[in-house]
Phi, psi and omega in degrees: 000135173280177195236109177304123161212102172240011155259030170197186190207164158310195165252006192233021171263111171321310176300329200252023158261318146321298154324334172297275211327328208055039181272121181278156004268010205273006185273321165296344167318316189238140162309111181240154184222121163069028170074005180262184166299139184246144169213148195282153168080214124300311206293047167320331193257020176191103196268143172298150178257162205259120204241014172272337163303117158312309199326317166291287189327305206280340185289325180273315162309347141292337186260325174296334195287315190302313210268350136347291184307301180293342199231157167284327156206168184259113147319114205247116198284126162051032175295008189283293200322315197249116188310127164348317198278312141309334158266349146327282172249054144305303187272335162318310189284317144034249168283003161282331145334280191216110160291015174248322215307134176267152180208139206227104218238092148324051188258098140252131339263207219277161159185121186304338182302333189269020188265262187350113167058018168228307181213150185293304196238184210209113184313078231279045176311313177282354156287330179289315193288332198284328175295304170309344175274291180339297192293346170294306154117022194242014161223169185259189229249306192316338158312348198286307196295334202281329168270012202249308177287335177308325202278002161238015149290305195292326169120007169285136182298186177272329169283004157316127185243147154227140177299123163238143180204182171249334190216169159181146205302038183216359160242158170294121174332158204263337184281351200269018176225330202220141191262184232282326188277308177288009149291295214286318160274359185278343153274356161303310189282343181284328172264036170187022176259184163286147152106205188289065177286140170213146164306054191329136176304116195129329193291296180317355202237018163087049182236119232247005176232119145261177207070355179264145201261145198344103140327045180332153151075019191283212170314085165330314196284292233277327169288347165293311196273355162292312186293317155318279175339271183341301202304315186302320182274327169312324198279333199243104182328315182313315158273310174318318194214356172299158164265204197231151165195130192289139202225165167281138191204180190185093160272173204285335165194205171266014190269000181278156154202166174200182198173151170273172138248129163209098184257126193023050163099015153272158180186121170251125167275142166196149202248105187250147159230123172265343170264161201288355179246165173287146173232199208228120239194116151256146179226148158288063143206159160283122203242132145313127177317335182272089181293129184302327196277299184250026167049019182250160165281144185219154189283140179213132218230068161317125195273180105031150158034013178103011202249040171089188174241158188235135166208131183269137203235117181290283191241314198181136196213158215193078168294138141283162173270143182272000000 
């Protein structure tokens, strides 16, 4: 996916030097308010472009149709900045290209409006914030669930995909506020929830600065248990493409969760611990022993008459149903 970024340009860009300059038509390019440059933030070094310009609307919307041609989808930059309706026709032109090409909408936070005829997929803030409390200690593991049913609170159709993530370059590492085990389930939970997980570079490799550059050779175990976790879900139709459904359970504290997965007539129970000891998670179904993510037999303890499993759970686990 390429990275879109069309509500702003440098200060070192020929148009916005001209436009400084106040060389027509390029002056009109941009937001100027008492003759200074507007910009969101801190971002003095990447002035708004003026989207009340035709000149402008039809100059970026070219560069999307050209560029169109190359990338399989767009990451859409700072897409909050810019009204639905332009993006509207971002994809139109697009998709006059490559009618497949995906676009992906930088909107914090979510917002279902910018979904209709604008972007396939969506940046998940309320699982990203709800993880961060969770790893914080200040929300329980059962928020996981309440955020996964918020996308048709909110007003997202079912046909919506959302990025789920734990981290990204525009926030602080998940490690510099939150420790290694509530790391290890809040990507436990991103990789086994619905829709899209995705990695931030870095993550895997235990790293507490964002933005910096890569830390080859950083936490080996951690990057082993990213690679399982991937491996697990590519392999399992189920997690891929299953729905989410909530189930009864009762951990040992608040730091547990568990949740069903199901697709055609199959169905994996997993199991989140957010806390640094293993705990031990009852679920209503008969679960196999074998966790699927690390491929060990794990304890597990079948009750009486059908009245569930008991299971000790390190970070995150992944069942057949028996």
């Amino acid at each position: 996916m390429f990275d879109l970024v069309l509500n702003h340009t440098s200060r070192n860009h020929p148009y916005f030097q001209m436009a400084d300059a106040g060389v027509d038509p390029y002056v009109d390019y941009y937001e100027f308010v008492d003759g200074d440059a507007q910009f969101y933030f801190n971002w003095y070094n990447i002035p708004n472009l003026n989207y009340d310009e035709p000149a402008v609307r039809e100059m970026v919307l070219s560069v999307v149709e050209e560029w169109a041609e190359y990338a399989d989808g767009f990451r859409c930059d700072v897409a909050w900045a810019l009204d639905p309706g332009f993006w509207q026709e971002a994809r139109e032109r697009a998709r006059s290209v490559d009618p497949d090409i995906a676009m992906l909408g930088e909107v914090i936070p979510r917002d279902p409006e910018y979904h209709q005829t604008n972007f396939d997929l969506h940046y998940d803030t309320s699982l990203y914030g709800m993880l961060r409390g969770v790893g914080e200690g200040h929300e329980p593991a059962s928020t996981v669930l309440d955020a996964v049913e918020s996308d048709a609170a909110e007003g997202f159709p079912p046909r919506a995909t959302q990025m789920r993530y734990v981290e990204n370059h525009d926030e602080p590492r998940y490690l510099d506020s939150c420790d290694r085990a509530s790391l290890k389930a809040a990507v436990g939970a991103i990789c086994t929830l619905p829709d899209v997980p995705m990695l931030y570079a870095g993550q895997e490799m235990g790293m507490t600065e964002p933005r910096e550059p890569l830390e080859w050779g950083g936490d080996d175990d951690l990057t082993r248990f990213h690679r399982r976790l991937l491996h697990t879900r590519n392999g399992s139709p189920v997690l891929t493409h299953g729905s989410f459904e909530r189930i009864d359970h009762d951990p040992d504290s608040d730091h547990g969760v568990a949740f069903a997965r199901d697709h055609e007539g199959e169905r994996r129970v997993v199991v989140l611990n957010f806390g640094a000891d293993p705990l031990d998670v009852w679920v209503d179904a008969a679960l196999e022993p074998t966790d699927m993510v690390s491929g060990e037999s794990v304890p597990v303890e079948r009750h009486a008459d059908g009245d569930g499993t008991t299971v000790t759970v390190d970070s995150v686990a992944v069942f057949e149903t028996a």
